[in-house]
C-alpha positions in Angstrom: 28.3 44.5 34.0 30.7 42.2 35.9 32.2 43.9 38.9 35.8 44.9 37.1 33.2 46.9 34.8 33.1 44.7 31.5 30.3 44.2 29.7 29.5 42.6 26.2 32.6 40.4 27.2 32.0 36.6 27.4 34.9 33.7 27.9 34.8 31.2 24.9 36.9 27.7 24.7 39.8 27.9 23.2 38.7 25.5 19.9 36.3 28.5 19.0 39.2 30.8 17.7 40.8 28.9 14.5 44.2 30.5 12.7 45.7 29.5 9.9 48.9 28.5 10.3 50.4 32.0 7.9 48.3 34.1 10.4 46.7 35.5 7.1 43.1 34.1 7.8 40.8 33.8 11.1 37.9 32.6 11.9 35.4 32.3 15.3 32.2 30.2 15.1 30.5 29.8 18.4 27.1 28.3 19.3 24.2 28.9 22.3 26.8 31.1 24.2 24.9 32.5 27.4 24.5 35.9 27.6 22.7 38.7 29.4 20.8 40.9 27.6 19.5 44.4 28.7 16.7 46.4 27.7 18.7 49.5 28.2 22.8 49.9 28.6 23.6 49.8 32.3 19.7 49.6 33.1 18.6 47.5 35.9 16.6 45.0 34.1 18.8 42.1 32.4 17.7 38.6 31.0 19.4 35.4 30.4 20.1 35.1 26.5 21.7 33.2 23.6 23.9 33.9 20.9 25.3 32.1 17.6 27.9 34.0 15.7 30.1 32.8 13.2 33.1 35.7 12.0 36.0 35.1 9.6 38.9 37.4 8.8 41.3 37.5 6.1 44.4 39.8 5.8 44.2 42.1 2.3 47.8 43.7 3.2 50.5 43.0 4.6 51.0 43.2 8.8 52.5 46.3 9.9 54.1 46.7 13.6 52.7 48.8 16.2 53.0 49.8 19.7 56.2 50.5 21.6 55.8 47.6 24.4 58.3 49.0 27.6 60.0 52.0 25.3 57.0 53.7 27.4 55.3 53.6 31.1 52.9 50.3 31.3 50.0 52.3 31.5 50.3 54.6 28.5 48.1 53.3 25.8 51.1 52.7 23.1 52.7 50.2 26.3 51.9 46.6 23.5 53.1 45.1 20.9 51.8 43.9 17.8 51.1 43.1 14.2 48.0 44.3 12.1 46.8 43.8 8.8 43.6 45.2 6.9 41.6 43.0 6.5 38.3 42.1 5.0 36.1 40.7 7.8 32.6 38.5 7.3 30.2 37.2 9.7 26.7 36.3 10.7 24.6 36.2 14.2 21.9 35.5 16.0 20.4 35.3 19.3 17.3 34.8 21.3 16.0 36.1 24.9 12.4 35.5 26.2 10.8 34.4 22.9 12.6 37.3 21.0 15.2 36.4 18.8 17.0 38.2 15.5 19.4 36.6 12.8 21.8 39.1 10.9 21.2 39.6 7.4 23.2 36.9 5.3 27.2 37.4 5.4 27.1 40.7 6.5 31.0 42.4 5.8 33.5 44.7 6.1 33.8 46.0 2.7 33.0 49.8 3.5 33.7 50.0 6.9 37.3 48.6 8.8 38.6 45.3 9.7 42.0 44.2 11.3 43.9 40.3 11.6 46.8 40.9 14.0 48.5 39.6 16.9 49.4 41.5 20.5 50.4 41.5 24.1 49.6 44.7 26.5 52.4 45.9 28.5 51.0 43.8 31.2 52.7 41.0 29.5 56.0 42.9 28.3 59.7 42.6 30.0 
């Protein structure tokens, strides 16, 4: 856990994210991204690990606004703005830590469960 209290959160380039240029599809493909991997959440014991993943997104609907960016106080939860469309949502990944490693089945996907392609800014970002 870093110190601001995120975890699972890891900085990627820039060139992983691709968008097509109607916002309709998405896709991130990232390789040997260093990890850390624990052996229970918030335990004390945490390894250095790898992970591939490769996720693509593509919009079924059409985008529908949300939020209410500074119509409310910065810190209430509806303080964004943005755009989301359902979406159907694919991916596989895999890892490895200290001669363990696991592969996702193939193309695992969103069909039963939920999926989004949108764009936002928090109210951090609103004037």
């Amino acid at each position: 856990m870093q110190p601001s209290g995120l975890f699972w959160a890891v900085e990627l380039p820039g060139s992983a994210l691709q968008v097509s240029q109607d916002g309709r599809r998405a896709a991130l493909r990232a390789e040997a991204v260093p990890v850390i991997d624990g052996f229970q959440f918030g335990g004390p014991l945490a390894v250095p690990a790898r992970l591939d993943l490769d996720i693509a997104w593509e919009a079924i609907g059409d985008p529908q606004p949300r939020g209410k960016g500074a119509q409310v106080p910065a810190n209430d939860r509806a303080a964004f703005l943005g755009t989301f469309a359902p979406a159907r949502s694919t991916g596989s990944f895999s890892g490895s830590a200290l001669g363990f490693s696991f592969r996702s089945n193939p193309t695992p996907n969103t069909d039963k469960t939920f999926a989004e392609l949108g764009i936002a800014r928090n109210g951090i970002f609103l004037s």
